[in-house]
C-alpha positions as CSV (number, residue, x, y, z in Angstrom):
1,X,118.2,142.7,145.5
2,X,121.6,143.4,143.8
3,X,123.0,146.1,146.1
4,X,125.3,143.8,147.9
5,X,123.1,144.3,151.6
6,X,121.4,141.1,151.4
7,X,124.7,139.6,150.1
8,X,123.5,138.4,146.3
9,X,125.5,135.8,144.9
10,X,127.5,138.4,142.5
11,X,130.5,138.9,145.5
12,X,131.1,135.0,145.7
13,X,133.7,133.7,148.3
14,X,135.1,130.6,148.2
15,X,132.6,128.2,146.7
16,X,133.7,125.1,149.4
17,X,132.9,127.6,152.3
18,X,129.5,126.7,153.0
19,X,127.0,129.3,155.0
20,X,124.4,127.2,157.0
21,X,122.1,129.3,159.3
22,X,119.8,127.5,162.1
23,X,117.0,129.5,163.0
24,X,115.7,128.9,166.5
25,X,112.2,130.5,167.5
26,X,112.6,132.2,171.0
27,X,110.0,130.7,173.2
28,X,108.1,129.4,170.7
29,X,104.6,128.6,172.0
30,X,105.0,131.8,174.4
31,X,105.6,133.8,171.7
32,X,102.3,132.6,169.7
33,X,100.3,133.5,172.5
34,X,101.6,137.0,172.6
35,X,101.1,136.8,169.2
36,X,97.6,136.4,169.8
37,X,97.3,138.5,173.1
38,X,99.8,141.5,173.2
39,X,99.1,142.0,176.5
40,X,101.1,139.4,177.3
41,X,104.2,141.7,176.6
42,X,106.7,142.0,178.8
43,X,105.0,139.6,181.6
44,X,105.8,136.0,182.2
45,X,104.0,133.4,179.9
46,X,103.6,129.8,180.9
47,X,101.9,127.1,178.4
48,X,101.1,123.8,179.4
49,X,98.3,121.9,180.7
50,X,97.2,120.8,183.6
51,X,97.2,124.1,185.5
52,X,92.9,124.7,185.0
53,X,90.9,123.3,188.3
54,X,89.8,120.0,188.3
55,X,92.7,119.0,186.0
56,X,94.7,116.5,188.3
57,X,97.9,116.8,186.4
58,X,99.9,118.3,183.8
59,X,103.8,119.7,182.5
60,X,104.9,123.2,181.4
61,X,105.2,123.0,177.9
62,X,107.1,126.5,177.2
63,X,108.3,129.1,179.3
64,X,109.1,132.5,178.6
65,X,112.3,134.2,179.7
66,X,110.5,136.1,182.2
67,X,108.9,133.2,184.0
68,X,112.3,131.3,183.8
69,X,113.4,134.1,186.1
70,X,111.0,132.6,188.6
71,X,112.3,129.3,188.2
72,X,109.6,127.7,186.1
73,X,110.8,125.2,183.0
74,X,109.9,123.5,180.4
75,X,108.6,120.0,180.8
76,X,108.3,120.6,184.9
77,X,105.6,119.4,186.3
78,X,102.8,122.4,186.5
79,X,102.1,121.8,190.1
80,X,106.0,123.4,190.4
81,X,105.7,125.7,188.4
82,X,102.4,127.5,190.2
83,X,104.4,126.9,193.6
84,X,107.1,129.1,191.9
85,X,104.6,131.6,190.1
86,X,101.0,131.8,190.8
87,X,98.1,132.4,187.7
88,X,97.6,135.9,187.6
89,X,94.1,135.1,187.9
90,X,94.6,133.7,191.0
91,X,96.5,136.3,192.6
92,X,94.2,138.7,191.9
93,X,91.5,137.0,194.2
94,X,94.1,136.0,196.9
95,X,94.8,138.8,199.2
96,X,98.0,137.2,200.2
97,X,99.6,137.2,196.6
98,X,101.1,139.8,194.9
99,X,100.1,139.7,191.4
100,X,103.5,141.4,190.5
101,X,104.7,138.5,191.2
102,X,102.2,136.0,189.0
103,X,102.3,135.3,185.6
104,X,100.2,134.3,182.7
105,X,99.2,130.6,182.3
106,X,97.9,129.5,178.8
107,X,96.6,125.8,177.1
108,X,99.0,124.4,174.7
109,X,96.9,125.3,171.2
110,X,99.2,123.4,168.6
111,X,96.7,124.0,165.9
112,X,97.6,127.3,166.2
113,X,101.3,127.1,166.9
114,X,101.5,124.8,163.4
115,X,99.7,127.8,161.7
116,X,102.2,130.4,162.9
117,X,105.1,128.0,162.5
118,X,103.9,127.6,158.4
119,X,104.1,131.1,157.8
120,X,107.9,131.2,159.2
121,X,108.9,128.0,157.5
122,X,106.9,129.9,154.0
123,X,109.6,132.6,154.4
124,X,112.6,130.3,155.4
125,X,111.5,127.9,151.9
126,X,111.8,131.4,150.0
127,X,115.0,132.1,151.9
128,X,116.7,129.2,150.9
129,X,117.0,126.6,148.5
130,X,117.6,123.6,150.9
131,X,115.9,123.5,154.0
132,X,115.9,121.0,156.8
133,X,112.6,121.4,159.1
134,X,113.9,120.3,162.8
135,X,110.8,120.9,164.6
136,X,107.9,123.2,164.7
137,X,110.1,126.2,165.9
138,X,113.8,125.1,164.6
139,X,115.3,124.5,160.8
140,X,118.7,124.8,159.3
141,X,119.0,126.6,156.0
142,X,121.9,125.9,153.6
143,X,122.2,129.5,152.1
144,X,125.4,129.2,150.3
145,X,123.9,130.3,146.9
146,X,122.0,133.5,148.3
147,X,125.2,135.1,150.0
148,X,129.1,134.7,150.4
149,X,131.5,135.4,153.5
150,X,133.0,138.3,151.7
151,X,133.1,141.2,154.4
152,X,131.5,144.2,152.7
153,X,131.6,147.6,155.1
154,X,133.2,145.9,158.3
155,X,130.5,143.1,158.0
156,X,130.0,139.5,156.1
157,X,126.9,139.5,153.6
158,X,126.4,136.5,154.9
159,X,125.4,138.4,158.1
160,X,123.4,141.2,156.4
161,X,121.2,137.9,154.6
162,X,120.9,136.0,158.3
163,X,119.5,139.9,159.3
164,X,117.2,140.0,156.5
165,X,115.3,136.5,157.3
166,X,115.3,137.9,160.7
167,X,113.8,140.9,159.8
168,X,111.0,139.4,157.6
169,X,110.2,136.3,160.4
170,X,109.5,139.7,162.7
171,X,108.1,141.8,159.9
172,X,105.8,139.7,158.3
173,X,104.7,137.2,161.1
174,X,105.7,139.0,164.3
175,X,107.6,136.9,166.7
176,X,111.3,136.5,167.5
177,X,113.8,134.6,166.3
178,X,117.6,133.6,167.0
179,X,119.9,132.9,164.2
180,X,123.8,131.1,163.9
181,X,125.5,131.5,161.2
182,X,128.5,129.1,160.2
183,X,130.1,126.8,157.8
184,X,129.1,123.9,159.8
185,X,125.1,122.6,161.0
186,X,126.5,121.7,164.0
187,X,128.5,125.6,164.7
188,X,125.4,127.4,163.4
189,X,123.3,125.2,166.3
190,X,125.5,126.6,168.9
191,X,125.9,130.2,167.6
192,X,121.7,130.5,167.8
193,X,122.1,129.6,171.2
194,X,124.5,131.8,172.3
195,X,122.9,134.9,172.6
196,X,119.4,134.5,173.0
197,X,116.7,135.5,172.8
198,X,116.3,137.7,169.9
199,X,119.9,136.9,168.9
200,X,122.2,136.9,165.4
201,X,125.7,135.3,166.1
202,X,128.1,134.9,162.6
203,X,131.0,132.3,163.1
204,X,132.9,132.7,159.6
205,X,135.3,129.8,158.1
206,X,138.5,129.6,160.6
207,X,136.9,131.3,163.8
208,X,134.9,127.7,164.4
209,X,137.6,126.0,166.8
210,X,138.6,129.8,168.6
211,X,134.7,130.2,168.9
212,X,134.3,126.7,170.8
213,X,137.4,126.7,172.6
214,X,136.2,128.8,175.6
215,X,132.6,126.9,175.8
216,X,131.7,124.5,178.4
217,X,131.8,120.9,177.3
218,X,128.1,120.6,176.9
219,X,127.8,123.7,174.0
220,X,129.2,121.1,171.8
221,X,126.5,119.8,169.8
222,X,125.0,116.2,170.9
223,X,126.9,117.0,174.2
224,X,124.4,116.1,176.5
225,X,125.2,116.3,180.8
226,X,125.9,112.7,180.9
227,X,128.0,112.7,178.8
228,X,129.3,116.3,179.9
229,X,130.1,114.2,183.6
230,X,131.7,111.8,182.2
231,X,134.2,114.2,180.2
232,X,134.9,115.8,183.3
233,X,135.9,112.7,185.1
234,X,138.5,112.6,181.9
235,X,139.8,116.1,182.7
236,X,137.6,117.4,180.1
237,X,135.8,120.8,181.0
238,X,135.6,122.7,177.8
239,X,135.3,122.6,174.3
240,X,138.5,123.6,173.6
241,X,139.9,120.7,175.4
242,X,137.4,118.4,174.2
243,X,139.3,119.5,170.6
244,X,143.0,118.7,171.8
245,X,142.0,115.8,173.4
246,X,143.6,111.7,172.5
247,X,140.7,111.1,170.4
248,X,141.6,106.9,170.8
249,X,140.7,107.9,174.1
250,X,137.5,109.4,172.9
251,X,136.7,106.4,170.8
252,X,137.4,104.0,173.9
253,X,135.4,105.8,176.3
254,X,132.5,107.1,174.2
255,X,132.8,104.6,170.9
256,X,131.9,106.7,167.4
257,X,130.2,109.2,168.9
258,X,134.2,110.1,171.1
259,X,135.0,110.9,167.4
260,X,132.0,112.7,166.1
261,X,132.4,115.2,169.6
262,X,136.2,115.7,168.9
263,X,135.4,116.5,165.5
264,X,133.0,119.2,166.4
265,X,134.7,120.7,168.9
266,X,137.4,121.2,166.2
267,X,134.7,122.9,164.0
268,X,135.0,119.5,161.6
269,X,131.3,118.3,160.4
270,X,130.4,117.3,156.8
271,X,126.9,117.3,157.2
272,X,125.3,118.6,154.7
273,X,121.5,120.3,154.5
274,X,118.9,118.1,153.6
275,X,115.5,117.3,154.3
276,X,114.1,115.7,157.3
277,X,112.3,112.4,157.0
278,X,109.7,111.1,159.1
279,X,110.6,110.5,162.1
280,X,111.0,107.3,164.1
281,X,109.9,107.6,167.6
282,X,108.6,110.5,169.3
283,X,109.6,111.5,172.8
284,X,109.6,113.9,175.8
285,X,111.6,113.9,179.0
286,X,111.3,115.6,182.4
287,X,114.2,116.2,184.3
288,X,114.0,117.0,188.8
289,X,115.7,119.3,190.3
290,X,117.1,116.6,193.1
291,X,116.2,113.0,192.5
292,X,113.1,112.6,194.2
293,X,110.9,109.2,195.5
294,X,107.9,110.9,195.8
295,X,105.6,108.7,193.7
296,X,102.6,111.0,193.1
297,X,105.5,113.5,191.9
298,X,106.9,111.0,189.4
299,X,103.3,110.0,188.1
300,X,102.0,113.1,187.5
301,X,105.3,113.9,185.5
302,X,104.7,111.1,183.5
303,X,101.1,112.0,182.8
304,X,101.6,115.2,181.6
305,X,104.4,114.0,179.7
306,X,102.0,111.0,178.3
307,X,99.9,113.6,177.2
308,X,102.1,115.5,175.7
309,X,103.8,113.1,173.8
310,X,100.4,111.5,172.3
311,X,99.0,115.6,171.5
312,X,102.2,116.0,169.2
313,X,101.6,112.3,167.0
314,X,98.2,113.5,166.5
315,X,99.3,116.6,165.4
316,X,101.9,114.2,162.7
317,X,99.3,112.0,161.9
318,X,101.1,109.7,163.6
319,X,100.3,106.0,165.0
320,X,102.4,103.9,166.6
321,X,102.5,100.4,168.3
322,X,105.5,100.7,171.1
323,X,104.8,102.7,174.2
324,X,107.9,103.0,177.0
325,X,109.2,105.0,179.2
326,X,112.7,105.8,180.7
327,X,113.8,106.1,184.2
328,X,117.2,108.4,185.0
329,X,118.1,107.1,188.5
330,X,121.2,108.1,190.9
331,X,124.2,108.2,190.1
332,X,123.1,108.1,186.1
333,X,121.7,105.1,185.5
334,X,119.4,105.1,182.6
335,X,116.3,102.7,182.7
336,X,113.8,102.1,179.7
337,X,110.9,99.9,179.6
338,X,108.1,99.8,176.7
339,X,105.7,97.4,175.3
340,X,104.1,96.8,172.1
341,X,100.8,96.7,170.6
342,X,99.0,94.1,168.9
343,X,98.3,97.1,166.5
344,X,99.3,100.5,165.5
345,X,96.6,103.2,167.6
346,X,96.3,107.0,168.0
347,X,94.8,107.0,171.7
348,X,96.1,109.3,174.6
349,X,94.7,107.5,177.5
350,X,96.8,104.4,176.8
351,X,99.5,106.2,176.6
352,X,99.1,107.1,179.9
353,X,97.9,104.0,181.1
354,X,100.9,102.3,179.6
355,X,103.6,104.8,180.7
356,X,102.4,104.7,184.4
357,X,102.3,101.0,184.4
358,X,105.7,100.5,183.1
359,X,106.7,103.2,185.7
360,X,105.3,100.5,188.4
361,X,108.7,99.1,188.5
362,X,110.4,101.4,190.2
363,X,108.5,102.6,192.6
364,X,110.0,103.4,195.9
365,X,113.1,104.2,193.5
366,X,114.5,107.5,193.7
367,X,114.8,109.3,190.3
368,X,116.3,112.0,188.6
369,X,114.8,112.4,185.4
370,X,111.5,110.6,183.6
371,X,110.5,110.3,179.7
372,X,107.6,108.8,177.5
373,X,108.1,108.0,174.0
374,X,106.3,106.6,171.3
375,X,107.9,104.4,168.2
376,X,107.3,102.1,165.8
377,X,104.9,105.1,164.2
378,X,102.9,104.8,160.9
379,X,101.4,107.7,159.2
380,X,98.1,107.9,156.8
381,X,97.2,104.3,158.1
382,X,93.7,103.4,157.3
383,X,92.6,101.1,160.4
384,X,93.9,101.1,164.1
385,X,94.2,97.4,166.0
386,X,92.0,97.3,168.8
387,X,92.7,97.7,171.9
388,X,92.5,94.2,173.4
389,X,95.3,92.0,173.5
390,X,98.3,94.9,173.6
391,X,100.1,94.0,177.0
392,X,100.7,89.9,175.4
393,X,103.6,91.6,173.0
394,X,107.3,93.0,173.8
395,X,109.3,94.5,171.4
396,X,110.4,92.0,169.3
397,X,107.7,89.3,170.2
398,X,109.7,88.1,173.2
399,X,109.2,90.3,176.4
400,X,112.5,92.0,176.7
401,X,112.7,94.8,178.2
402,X,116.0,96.6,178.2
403,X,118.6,98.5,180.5
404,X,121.5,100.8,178.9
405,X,123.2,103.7,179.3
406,X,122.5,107.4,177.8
407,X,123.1,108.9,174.5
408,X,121.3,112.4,175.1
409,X,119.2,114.2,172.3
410,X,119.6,118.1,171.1
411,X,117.2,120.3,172.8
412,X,116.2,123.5,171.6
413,X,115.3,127.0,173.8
414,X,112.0,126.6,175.3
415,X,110.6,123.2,174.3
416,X,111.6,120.0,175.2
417,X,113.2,118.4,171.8
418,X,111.4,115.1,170.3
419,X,114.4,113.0,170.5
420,X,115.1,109.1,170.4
421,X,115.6,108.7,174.3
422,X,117.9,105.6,175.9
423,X,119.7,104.8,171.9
């Protein structure tokens, strides 16, 4: 591959501009099951659970574009999402639905999904020399010895190489993928968001700041909408203010993290590739569309998310001994709760039970967003502690339960992200 197409390291730029690229998969778990079904083409795909009869709850999992279009999202509760699209299935029985107008409802599989996903991350490994594995559909790839920014025929070959993963994620495994390429982790992140799905968006050395500057606040990388509010009430609406901003002001408002936001906005971020650990905690959030009291609305939220949450440890090999939830309520208050085990377990139903009785608390409150997380994981453990005995430990060993305000997590295109909620 010495032609110069792929952009081989013989045309070197500079060797301190790096060339990161973060491939997103579009619609991940939709994607699989087209995958698997191609007549799913072209119509709306919904995966989640909870949608079969005689299944009392459940939470969209992934949406694809089509059923966004419809108003369905991921991690809503699936009782919402078949008010705003009916199962084809369905409508094809009801004389009063139009099954133009229905879409495609499918179990999570994430067996499957981790099989696809290993043959993508089997051709990013070849494409790159450092990888760092974000999720099951989302990695950065430090490709800085594969290619160069040097523009060959009205084009960077770092572009040409970003095409070429592309091409072989599509080729050889058949689903689509968005790609951002920059000198920066945090620039690539935003440029595979910008022009999904199916996108390839090149940000080269000194375009970084011009390419944020126009952005909403909330592009910026670790931006989340709390934090997007609360820029707003400081005048600040878009990245390219975020970047001429006081940043003592910043730091007073926002502490280190004021500085890490002005710094991205500015295209300034030394991260550098590297692989990702194990995680801590594992977590998933729900957000409604207007804050809502409804209690059987907030629990079945937080049983599909409870579900959800436990399906993806097992699929870590994960166990863990803290189970807690979060509570969003008006204006933006952010509430967690959890409690601790006597011993790490692997068991889905007290999960649940758990999340709903920590959820206990606020009922009659009205709330704008719910999560479920796990922590305090251990992997490969031999034994699990039994069962008996959990609710006499808080974190810590003294019952404290905690109230604080948000630091939001990245989320990706589809999924809801695993992130540490409430720290």
């Amino acid at each position: 591959m010495n032609d110069g197409t792929l952009g081989t390291r013989s045309v070197r730029g500079p060797p301190s501009d790096r060339i990161v690229c973060h491939v997103d998969m579009d619609c991940f778990y939709a994607s699989c099951e087209r995958l698997r079904d191609s007549d799913l083409r072209g119509d709306p795909v919904v995966v989640g659970m909870g949608y079969e009869s005689g299944e009392p709850h459940g939470a969209v999992a992934t949406a694809s574009y089509e059923a966004r279009a419809y108003g369905v999202e991921s991690a809503q509760p699936i009782s919402q999402a078949l008010e705003a699209l009916p199962r084809k299935e369905v409508a094809r029985d009801g004389p009063a639905l139009d099954v133009d107008e229905a879409g495609h409802y499918r179990p999570v599989d994430l067996d499957y999904y981790r099989e696809v996903a290993e043959r993508i991350k089997s051709i990013l490994r070849e494409c790159a020399d450092r990888l760092r594995e974000v999720s099951i559909d989302e990695a950065y790839l430090d490709v800085t010895d594969r290619t160069a920014w040097t523009v060959v025929d009205g084009r960077t070959l770092a572009e040409g190489y970003a095409r070429h993963i592309k091409e072989r994620i599509t080729r050889e495994v058949g689903v689509p993928a968005s790609v951002g390429v920059a000198p920066t982790m945090s620039a690539a992140k935003v440029a595979s968001d910008h022009d999904k799905p199916d996108g390839l968006v090149v940000v080269e050395p000194g375009e970084v700041r011009d390419f944020f500057g126009p952005l909403p606040v909330e592009e910026v990388h670790g931006v989340g909408p709390v934090t997007a509010r609360e820029l707003g009430e400081m005048g600040i609406e878009t990245a390219g203010e975020l970047a001429d901003a006081d940043p003592r002001r910043l730091r007073d408002r926002f502490g280190q993290r004021g500085r890490t936001f002005y710094d991205r906005a500015r295209g300034d971020d030394d991260r550098e590739v590297t692989p990702t650990g194990r995680p801590k905690s594992l977590s998933r959030e729900s957000a409604f569309p207007e804050a809502t009291a409804e209690a059987g609305r907030q629990r079945e939220t937080v049983s599909g998310l409870a579900a959800d949450v436990a399906d993806r440890a097992a699929g870590k090999g994960a166990l863990y001994r803290t189970i807690g939830i979060k509570v969003v309520t008006p204006p933006y208050d952010v509430n967690t709760r959890e409690r601790s085990l006597s011993g790490p377990v692997a068991d889905p139903d007290l999960v649940e039970e758990v999340a709903l009785d920590l959820l206990e608390e606020f009922a009659g409150d009205a709330v704008r967003k719910l999560g479920v997380r796990v922590s305090n994981l251990q992997f490969g453990a031999a034994d699990q502690a039994r069962l008996d005995g959990w609710d006499g430990e808080a974190a810590g060993g003294d019952g404290t339960e905690t109230r604080e305000r948000a630091t939001e997590g990245e989320t990706g295109d589809g999924q809801s992200s695993l992130t540490d909620f409430g720290r």
